[in-house]
N, C-alpha and C positions, 0 to 999 in steps of 0.2 A: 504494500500500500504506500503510494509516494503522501510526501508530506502535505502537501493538496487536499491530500483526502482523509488524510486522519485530522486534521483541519474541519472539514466540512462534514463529513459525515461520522465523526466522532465527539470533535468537540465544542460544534456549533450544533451539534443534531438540534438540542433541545431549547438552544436561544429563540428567542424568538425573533428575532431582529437579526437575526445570521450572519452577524457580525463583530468583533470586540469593542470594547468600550474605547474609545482610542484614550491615550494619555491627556491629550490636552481638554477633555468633557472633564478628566478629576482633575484637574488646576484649575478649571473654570468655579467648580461647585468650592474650592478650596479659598481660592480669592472671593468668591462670595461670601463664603462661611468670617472669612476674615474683614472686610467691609461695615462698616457702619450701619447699612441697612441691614445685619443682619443679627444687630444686640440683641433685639425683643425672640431670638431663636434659639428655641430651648424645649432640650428633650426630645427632639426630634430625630426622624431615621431619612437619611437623603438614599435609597438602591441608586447604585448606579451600574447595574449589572446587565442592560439589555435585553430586560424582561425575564432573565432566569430564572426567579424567585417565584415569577405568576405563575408559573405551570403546576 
C-alpha cells in the first residue's frame, strides 16, 4: 500500500472533511485564544479535528 493510500483510506477513512487540520487553523484559534476578544472565554472546548469527534 503506497503512502497515498494509507493516507486516505486508513487515516482519513473516518474524517469527515478528508483532510488534516493544517497547522496554521491551530495558530489561528491560538492567536484568538490569546486576543483581547477572547477574556470573557472560559471553560470552553475549541475541536479542531475535522469532524472526527462527530462520528
Amino acid at each position: 500500500m503506497s503512502e497515498d493510500e494509507v493516507v486516505e483510506k486508513v487515516m482519513l477513512k473516518k474524517q469527515a472533511v478528508k483532510s488534516f487540520v493544517p497547522v496554521d487553523k491551530l495558530g489561528e484559534i491560538a492567536v484568538f485564544l490569546s486576543a483581547e476578544n477572547a477574556t470573557t472565554v472560559s471553560g470552553s472546548v475549541f475541536t479542531l479535528d475535522g469532524g472526527w469527534s462527530a462520528q
